[in-house]
FIGU-751355 format. One record per residue (C-alpha): y, z, x; residue in three letters. Coordinates in steps of 0.05 Angstrom, whole numbers, plus 5000, padded with zeros to 4 digits. Last residue first. Layout:
BEGIN
YZXala...
This chain:
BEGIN
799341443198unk805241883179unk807042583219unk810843133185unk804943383147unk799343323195unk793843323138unk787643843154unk781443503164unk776943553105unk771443933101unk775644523076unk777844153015unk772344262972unk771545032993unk779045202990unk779244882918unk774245232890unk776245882926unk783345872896unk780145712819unk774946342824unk779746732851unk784846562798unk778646612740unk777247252761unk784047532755unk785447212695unk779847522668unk781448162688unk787448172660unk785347872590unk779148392591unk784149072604unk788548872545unk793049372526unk791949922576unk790649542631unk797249092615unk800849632625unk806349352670unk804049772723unk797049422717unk799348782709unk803448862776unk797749132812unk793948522792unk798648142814unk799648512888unk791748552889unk790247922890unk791847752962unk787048162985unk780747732961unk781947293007unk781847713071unk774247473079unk775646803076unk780646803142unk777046153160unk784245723170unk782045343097unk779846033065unk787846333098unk789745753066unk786845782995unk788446502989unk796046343004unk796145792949unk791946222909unk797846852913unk802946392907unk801646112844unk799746662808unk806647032826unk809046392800unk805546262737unk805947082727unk813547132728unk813846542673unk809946842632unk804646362599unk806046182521unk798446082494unk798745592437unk795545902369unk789946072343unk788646792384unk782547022357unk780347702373unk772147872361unk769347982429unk767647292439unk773646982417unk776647422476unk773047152520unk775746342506unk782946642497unk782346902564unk779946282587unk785145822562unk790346322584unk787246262656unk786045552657unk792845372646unk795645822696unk789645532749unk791844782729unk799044792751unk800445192819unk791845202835unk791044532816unk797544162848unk795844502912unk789144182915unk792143512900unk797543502950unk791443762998unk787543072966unk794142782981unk795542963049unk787942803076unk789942073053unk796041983085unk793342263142unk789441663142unk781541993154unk778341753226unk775942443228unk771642333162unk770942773104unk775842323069unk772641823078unk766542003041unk770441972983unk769341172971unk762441342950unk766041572881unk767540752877unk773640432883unk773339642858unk780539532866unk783939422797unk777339522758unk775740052795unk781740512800unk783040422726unk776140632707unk776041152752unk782841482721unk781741332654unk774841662659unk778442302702unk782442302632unk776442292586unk773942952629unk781043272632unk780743292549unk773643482551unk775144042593unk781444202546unk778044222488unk772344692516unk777845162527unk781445072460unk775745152425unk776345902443unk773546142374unk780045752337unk783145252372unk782644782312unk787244212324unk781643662346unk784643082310unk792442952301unk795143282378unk788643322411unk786042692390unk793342372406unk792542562487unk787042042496unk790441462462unk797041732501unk793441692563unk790041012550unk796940732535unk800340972596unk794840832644unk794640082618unk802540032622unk802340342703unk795339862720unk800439272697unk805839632745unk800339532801unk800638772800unk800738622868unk797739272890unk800639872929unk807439562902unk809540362874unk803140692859unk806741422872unk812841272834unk808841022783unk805341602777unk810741982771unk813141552721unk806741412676unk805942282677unk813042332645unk812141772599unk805642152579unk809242702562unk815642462526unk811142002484unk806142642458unk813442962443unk815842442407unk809342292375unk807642942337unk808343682329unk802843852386unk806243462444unk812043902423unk809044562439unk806744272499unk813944012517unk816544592508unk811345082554unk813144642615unk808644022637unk810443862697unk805444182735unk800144072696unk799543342668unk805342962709unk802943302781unk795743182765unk795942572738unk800342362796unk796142592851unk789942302817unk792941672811unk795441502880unk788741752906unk784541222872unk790940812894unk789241012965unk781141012957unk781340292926unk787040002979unk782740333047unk787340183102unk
């Protein structure tokens, strides 16, 4: 087994599950007011990655402290330093944000086991651990459910900076719409990975149909069409990085 490309893994899969998906509107309102809410977070991402890195290494719960203070060191710009979100800062904000995170992330992974990017290759191998092909997929899911939402409203607020309308303050997202959202990139993401591509862009419509009965091409034609766009732009993404790489077997373990 490959320890650097597993915990590598390990981390990844729990960053992403602790920093997007559960991360509900709350808590990112009170991640801005202060350190309870910052601490709430991160402890949330520390545990399910923990949970994840559970006695891969000897020491891996020293890895768990040093990922929970470089998070929250990371995290506390955005909350005390970099508040302005003003002319769709907050977009660029929260690239940089992910960027210094991935950092953490490779950092961690390779001083703890000497992982290296070239340890990816591996995964585009036949001779893969399905345990490794099911968390980059875990992964992939994980981005278009939780990251794709986030990226919309961050997006939409981005464009429409450019046409004159700020929008200062944290984007709620609809509740309806994450999971309508969700579903349809999940579903264009596998019919991409099962080379159905070209019945991709079908699966859009029902959302977009919806916005557009619920008026929302009459109030704001550019918000739904970005979010449109950037939905099919996040599904085929993620179908085209993970189609190289052997499908998981999800009820069998290697």
């Amino acid at each position: 087994m490959d320890l650097a490309l597993s915990f590598f893994l390990r981390l990844m899969l729990g960053h992403m599950i602790g920093d997007f998906v559960l991360q509900p509107y709350w808590l990112v309102l009170a991640k801005r007011k202060g350190w309870p809410g910052l601490i709430i977070h991160v402890g949330v991402v520390t545990f399910i990655t923990a949970i994840l890195a559970w006695n891969t290494l000897p020491i891996w719960w020293v890895w768990m402290i040093v990922l929970f203070l470089g998070h929250l060191f990371i995290d506390q710009f955005r909350t005390f330093v970099f508040t302005d979100n003003s002319k769709g800062k907050g977009l660029l904000l929260l690239i940089l944000d992910q960027i210094a995170h991935l950092i953490l992330i490779i950092l961690i992974a390779w001083v703890a086991t000497g992982w290296t990017p070239a340890d990816l290759q591996l995964l585009w191998t036949p001779t893969a651990l399905n345990q490794y092909r099911l968390m980059a997929y875990l992964i992939g899911l994980a981005t278009v459910i939780g990251v794709a939402p986030v990226l919309e409203a961050e997006v939409s607020v981005a464009v429409l900076a450019t046409q004159g309308t700020e929008i200062k303050q944290t984007v709620a997202i609809n509740t309806l719409d994450r999971v309508l959202g969700g579903v349809e990139r999940t579903v264009a993401t596998l019919l991409l990975l099962l080379g159905y591509g070209l019945f991709t862009p079908l699966v859009f419509l029902p959302r977009l149909a919806l916005m557009i009965y619920q008026g929302q091409a009459m109030t704001n034609r550019t918000t739904m069409i970005t979010k449109v766009a950037t939905s099919f732009a996040t599904a085929i993404i993620v179908g085209l990085v993970l189609y190289n790489i052997p499908m998981p077997l999800i009820f069998l373990s290697s």
